[in-house]
C-alpha positions as CSV (number, residue, x, y, z in Angstrom):
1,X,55.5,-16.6,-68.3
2,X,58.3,-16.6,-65.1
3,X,58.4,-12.9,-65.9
4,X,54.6,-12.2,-64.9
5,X,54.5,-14.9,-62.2
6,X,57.8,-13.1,-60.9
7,X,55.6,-9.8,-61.3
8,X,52.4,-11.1,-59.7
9,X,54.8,-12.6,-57.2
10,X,55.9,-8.9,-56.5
11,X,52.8,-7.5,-56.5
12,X,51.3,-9.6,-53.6
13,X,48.6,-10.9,-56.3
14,X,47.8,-14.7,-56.5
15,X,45.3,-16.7,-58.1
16,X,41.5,-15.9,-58.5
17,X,40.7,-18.9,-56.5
18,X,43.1,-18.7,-53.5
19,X,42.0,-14.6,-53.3
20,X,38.2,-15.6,-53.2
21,X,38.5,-18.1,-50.5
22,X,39.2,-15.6,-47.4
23,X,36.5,-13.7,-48.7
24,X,33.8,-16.1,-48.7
25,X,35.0,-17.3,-45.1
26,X,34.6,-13.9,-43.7
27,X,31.1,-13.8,-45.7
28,X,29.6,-17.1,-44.1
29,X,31.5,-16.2,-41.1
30,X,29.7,-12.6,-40.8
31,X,26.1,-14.3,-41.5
32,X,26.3,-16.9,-38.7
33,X,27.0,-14.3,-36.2
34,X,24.5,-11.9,-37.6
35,X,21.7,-15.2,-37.4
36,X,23.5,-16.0,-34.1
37,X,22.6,-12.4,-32.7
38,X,19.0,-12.6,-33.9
39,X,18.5,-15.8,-32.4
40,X,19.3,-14.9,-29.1
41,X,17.0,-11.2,-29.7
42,X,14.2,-13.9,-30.2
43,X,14.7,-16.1,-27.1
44,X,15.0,-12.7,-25.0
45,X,11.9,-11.4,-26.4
46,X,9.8,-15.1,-25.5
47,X,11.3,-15.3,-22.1
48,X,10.5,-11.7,-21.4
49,X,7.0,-12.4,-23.1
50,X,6.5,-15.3,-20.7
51,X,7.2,-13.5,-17.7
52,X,4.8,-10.4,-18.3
53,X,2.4,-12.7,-19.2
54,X,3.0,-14.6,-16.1
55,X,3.0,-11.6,-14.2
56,X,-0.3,-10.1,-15.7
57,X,-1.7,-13.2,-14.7
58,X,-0.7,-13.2,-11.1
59,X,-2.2,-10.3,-10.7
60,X,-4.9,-10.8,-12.1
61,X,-6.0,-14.1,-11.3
62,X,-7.8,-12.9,-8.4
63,X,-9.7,-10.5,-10.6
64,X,-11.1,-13.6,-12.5
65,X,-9.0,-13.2,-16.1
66,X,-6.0,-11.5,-18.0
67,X,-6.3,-8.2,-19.3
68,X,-7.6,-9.2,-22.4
69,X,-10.2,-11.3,-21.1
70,X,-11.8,-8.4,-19.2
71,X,-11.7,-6.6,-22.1
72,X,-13.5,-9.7,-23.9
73,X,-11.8,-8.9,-27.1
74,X,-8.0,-7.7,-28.1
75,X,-7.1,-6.3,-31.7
76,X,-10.7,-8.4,-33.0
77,X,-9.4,-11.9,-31.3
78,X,-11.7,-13.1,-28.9
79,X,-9.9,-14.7,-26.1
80,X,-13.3,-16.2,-24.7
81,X,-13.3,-19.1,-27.3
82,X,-10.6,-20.3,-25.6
83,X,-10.6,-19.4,-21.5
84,X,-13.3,-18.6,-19.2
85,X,-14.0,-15.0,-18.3
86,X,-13.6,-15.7,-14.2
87,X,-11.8,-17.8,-12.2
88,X,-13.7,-21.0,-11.3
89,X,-11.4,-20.8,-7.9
90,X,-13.0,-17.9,-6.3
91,X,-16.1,-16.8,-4.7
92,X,-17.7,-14.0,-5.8
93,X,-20.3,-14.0,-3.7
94,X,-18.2,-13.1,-0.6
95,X,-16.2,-10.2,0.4
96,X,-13.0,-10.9,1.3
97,X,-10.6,-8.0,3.5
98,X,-7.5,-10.5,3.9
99,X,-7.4,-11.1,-0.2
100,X,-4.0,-9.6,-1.5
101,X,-5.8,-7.4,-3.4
102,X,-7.7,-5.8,-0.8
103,X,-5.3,-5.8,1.7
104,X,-3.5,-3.6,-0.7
105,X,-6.0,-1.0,-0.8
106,X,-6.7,1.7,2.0
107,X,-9.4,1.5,3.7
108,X,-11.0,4.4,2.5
109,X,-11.3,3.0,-0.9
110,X,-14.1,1.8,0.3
111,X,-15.1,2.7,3.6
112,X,-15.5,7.1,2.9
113,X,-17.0,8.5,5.8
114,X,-19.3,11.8,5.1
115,X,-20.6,11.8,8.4
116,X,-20.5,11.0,12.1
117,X,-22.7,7.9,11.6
118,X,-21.6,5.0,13.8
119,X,-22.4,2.4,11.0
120,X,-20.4,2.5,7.8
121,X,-22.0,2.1,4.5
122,X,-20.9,0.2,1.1
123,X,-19.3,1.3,-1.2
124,X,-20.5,3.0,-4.3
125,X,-20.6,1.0,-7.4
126,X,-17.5,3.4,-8.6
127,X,-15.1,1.3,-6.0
128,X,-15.7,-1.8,-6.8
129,X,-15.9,-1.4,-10.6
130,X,-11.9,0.1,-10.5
131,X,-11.0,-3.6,-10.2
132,X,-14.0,-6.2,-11.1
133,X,-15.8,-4.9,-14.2
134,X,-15.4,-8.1,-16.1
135,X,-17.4,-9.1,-13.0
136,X,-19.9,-6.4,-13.0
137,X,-20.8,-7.0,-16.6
138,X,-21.5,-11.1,-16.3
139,X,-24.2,-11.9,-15.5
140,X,-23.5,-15.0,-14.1
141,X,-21.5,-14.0,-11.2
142,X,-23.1,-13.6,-8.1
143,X,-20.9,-10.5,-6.8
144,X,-23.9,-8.2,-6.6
145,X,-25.4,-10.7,-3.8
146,X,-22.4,-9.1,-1.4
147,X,-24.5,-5.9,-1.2
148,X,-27.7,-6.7,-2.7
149,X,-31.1,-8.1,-2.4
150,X,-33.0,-9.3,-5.0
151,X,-30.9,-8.5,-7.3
152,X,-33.0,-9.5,-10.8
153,X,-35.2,-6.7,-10.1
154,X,-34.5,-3.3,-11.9
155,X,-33.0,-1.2,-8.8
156,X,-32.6,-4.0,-6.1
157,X,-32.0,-2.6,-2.7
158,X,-29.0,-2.6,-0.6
159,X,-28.6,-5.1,2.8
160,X,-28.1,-3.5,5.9
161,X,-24.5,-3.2,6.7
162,X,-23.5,-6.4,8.7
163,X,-22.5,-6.1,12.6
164,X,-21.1,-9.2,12.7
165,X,-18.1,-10.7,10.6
166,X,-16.8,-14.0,9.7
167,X,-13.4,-11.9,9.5
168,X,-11.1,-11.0,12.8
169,X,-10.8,-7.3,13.3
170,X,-8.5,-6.0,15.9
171,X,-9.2,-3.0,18.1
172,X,-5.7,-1.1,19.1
173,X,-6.5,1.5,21.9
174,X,-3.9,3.3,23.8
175,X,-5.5,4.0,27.4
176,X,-2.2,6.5,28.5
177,X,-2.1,8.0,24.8
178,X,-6.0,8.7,25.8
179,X,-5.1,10.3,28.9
180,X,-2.6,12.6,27.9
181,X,-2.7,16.1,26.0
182,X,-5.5,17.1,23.7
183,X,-6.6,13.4,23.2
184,X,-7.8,13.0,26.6
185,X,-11.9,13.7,26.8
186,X,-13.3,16.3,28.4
187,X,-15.0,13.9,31.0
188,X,-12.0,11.6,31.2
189,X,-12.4,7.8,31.8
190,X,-16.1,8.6,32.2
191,X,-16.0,9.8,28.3
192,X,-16.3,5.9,27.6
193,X,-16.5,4.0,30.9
194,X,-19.4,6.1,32.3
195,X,-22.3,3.5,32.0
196,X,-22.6,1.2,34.9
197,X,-23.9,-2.4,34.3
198,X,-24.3,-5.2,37.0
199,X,-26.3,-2.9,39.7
200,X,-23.4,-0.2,39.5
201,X,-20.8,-2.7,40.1
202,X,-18.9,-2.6,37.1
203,X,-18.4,0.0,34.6
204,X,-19.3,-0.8,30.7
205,X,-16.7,-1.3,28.1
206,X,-17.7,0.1,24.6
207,X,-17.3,-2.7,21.9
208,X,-18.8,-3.7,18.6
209,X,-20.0,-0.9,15.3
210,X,-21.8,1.0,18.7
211,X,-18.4,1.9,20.4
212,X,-17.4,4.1,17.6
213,X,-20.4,6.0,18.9
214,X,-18.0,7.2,21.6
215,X,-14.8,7.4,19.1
216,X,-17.2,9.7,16.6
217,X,-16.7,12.0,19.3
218,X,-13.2,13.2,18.9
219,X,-12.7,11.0,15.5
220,X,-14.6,12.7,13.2
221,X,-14.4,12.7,9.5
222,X,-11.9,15.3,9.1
223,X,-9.7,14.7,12.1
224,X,-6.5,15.1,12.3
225,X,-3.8,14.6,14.8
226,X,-1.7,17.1,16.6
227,X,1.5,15.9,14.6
228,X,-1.4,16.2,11.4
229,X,-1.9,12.5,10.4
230,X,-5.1,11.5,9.8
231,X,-7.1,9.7,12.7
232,X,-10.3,9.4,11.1
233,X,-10.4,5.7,8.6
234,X,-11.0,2.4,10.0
235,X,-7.0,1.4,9.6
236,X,-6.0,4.1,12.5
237,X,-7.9,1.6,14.9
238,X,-8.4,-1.9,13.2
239,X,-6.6,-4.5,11.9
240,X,-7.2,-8.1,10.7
241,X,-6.2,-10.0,14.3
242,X,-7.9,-11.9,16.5
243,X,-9.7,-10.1,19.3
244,X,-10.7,-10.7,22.1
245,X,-13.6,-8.4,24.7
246,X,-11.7,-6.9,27.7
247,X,-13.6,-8.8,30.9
248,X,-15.9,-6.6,32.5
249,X,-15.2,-9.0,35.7
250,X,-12.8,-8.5,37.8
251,X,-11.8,-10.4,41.4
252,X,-12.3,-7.4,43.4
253,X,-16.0,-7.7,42.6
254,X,-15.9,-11.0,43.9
255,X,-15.2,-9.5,47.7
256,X,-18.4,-6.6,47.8
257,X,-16.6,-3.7,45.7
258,X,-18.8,-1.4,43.4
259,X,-17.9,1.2,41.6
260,X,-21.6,3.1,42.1
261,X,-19.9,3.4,45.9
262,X,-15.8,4.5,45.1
263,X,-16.7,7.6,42.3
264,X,-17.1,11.5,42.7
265,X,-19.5,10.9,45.5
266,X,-16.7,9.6,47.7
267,X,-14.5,12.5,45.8
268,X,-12.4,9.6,43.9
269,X,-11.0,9.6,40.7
270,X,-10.2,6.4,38.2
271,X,-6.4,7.5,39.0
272,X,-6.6,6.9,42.7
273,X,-6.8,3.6,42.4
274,X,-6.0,2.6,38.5
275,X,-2.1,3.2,37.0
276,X,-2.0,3.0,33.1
277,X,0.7,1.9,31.7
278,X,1.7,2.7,27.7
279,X,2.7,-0.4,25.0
280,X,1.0,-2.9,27.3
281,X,-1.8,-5.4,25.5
282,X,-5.6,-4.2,25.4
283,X,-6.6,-6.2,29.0
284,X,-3.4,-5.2,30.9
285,X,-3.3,-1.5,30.4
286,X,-4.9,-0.7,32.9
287,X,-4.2,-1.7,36.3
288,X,-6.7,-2.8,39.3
289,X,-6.3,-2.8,42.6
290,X,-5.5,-6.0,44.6
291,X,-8.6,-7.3,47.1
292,X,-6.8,-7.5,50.0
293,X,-7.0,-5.6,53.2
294,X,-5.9,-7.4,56.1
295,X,-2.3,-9.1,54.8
296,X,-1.6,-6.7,51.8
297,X,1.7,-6.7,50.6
298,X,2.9,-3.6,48.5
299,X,1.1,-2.0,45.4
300,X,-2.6,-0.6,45.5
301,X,-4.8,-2.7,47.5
302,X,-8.1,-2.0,49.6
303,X,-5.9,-1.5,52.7
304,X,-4.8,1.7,50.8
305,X,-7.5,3.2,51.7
306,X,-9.4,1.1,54.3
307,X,-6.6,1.7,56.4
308,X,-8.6,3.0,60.0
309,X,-7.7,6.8,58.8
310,X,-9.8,7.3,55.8
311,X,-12.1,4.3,56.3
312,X,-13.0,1.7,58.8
313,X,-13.2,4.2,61.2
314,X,-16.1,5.5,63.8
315,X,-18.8,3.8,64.1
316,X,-19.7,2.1,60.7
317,X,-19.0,-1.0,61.7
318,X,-16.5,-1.8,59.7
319,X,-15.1,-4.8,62.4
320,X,-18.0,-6.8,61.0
321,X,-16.3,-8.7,58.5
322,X,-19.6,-9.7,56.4
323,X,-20.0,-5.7,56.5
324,X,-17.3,-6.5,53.0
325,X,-17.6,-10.0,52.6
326,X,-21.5,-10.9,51.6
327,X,-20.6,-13.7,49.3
328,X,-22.5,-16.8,50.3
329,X,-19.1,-19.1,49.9
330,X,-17.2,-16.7,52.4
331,X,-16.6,-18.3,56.0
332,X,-15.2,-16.7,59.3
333,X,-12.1,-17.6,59.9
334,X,-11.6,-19.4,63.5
C-alpha cells in the first residue's frame, strides 16, 4: 500500500475525485461563456432589428405604411389585421413640394418638359406610382382628386394645371448674368421688358406660368449652359421661398418721366441710365435714376442729362417748371 501511494505520488496521479473536479470546472466554465456569447448575438440582433425597423418606418411613414404593408402580405402573414394600410396623419388629397420626400426628388421627376409649352403638365401615372402604390391601389384614398376629375368614372379627365399655388416659389434671376456673353438676348432688356403698360410710362415685368413664355426662348428643353449644366428644369430658376413682384412703380414716374419718351427714338439705351449690379436681391439689381434736376448730388439723376447741353435747351420751353412737373400736388415754389 505506501509502495503504490509512493508510486502514484511519483507519477503525478491522485485520486479519481480530486482529477475530475478541474475538469468539470472548465466544462461548466466553457458553457457559461459559450451561453454568455449567444446571449449577447441575440440582444445585437433585436437592437439591430429595432433600428431597421425604425428606420423603414421613418421612411416610410410619409408613404402611408412599412414595406410589408404596401405589399399587403409578407411570407402569407397579413399585416393588415393588425395596422392600417395609410397613415391617418396625412392628406392625400393634396400635393405637397416642401414634404421630405419630395423635396428629395428632382424636379424633373415629375415636371419632364417635351416641349416649349409655357404651362407644365402632371405627371404620368409612372411617377407617382415609384413611391405611392399602396395608395394607387386603395380605393379609399382620395390621391387621384390631385389630378383628377370625376374620378369614379372609367377614364376621368385631368384638371387644368393650376396657376396659382398655396406653396411659395422663388424666382432667382441674374440681370448682369443676363447681360453678359451668350445669355444676353438678341434684343437686350427689350427681350423681356419690351411691353409698355401705364400709357408707355412704365415697362412690364414678366411674372407668373406666362413669363416663362419669354424664358422658353433661350431655355428650351434641351439647353444647356456654356460651362454644359443643364438650364432647362424648374430647380435652375425656382425654389420654395417667399416672393415677392418687383414694383412696376417707381418715384421717377411720380415727377412726368415715361419711358415711351427716353427709348431708341431719343437714341437711348436701358444702360444710359440703368447700372446692374451682380449678387444683389431681385428689386435692387437694377438701378434707377434719382428725380432730381435742379439740387442733384452725385450718381445718375435727370440733371445728367437735362443739363442745358443735351436738353432744356432752345426754345422748348423747358423754364416752365409744370413743362415736368404736371402732378396736381406739385406747387411753385416762392
Amino acid at each position: 500500500m505506501k509502495f503504490a501511494a509512493c508510486q502514484r505520488k511519483r507519477s503525478g496521479s491522485t485520486s479519481p475525485g480530486i482529477r475530475e473536479t478541474p475538469t468539470r470546472f472548465l466544462q461548466v466554465f466553457h458553457y457559461c461563456l459559450l451561453a454568455a456569447c449567444l446571449i449577447a448575438i441575440c440582444s445585437l440582433l433585436i437592437v439591430g432589428g429595432s433600428s431597421l425597423t425604425l428606420t423603414s418606418a421613418a421612411r416610410n411613414a410619409e408613404m402611408g405604411g412599412t414595406e410589408a404593408t404596401r405589399t399587403g402580405r409578407l411570407n402569407g402573414f397579413s399585416w393588415e389585421t393588425f395596422k392600417p394600410l395609410q397613415n391617418p396623419s396625412l392628406d392625400y388629397s393634396r400635393f405637397i413640394h416642401r414634404s421630405q420626400r419630395h423635396a428629395s426628388i428632382a424636379c424633373t421627376s415629375c415636371h419632364a418638359r417635351s416641349d416649349n409649352s409655357a404651362t407644365p403638365r402632371f405627371p404620368g401615372h409612372k411617377a407617382c406610382t415609384d413611391c405611392h402604390l399602396s395608395q394607387f391601389t386603395t380605393p379609399a384614398v382620395p390621391m387621384c382628386v390631385i389630378c383628377h376629375t370625376d374620378v369614379n368614372s372609367g377614364n376621368p379627365p385631368l384638371k387644368g394645371f393650376p396657376t396659382k399655388f398655396n406653396e411659395s416659389f422663388n424666382v432667382r434671376f441674374d440681370h448682369a448674368q443676363h447681360n453678359t456673353g451668350a445669355a444676353r438676348p438678341e434684343s437686350g432688356c427689350l427681350a423681356c421688358h419690351g411691353r409698355p403698360i401705364s400709357r408707355g410710362v412704365a415697362l412690364s415685368i414678366p411674372t407668373s406660368i406666362s413669363a416663362h413664355n419669354q424664358c422658353y426662348t433661350c431655355h428650351t428643353p434641351s439647353s444647356k449652359s456654356s460651362a454644359g449644366r443643364e438650364i432647362a428644369s424648374c430647380g435652375v430658376c425656382h425654389d420654395q421661398r417667399s416672393y415677392a413682384r418687383t414694383s412696376t412703380s417707381a418715384r421717377s414716374y411720380r415727377f412726368a418721366f415715361n419711358h415711351a419718351k427716353h427709348g431708341p427714338r431719343q437714341r437711348l439705351q436701358c444702360v444710359q441710365c440703368h447700372t446692374l449690379t451682380a449678387g444683389l436681391p431681385q428689386s435692387r439689381q437694377v438701378s434707377s435714376p434719382a428725380p432730381a434736376e435742379h439740387f442733384a448730388r452725385g450718381g445718375m439723376n435727370c440733371g445728367s442729362c437735362h443739363n442745358g447741353n443735351r436738353s432744356f435747351g432752345g426754345d422748348l420751353a423747358f423754364g416752365d417748371c409744370k413743362r415736368c412737373h404736371t402732378g396736381t400736388t406739385f406747387r411753385m415754389p416762392m
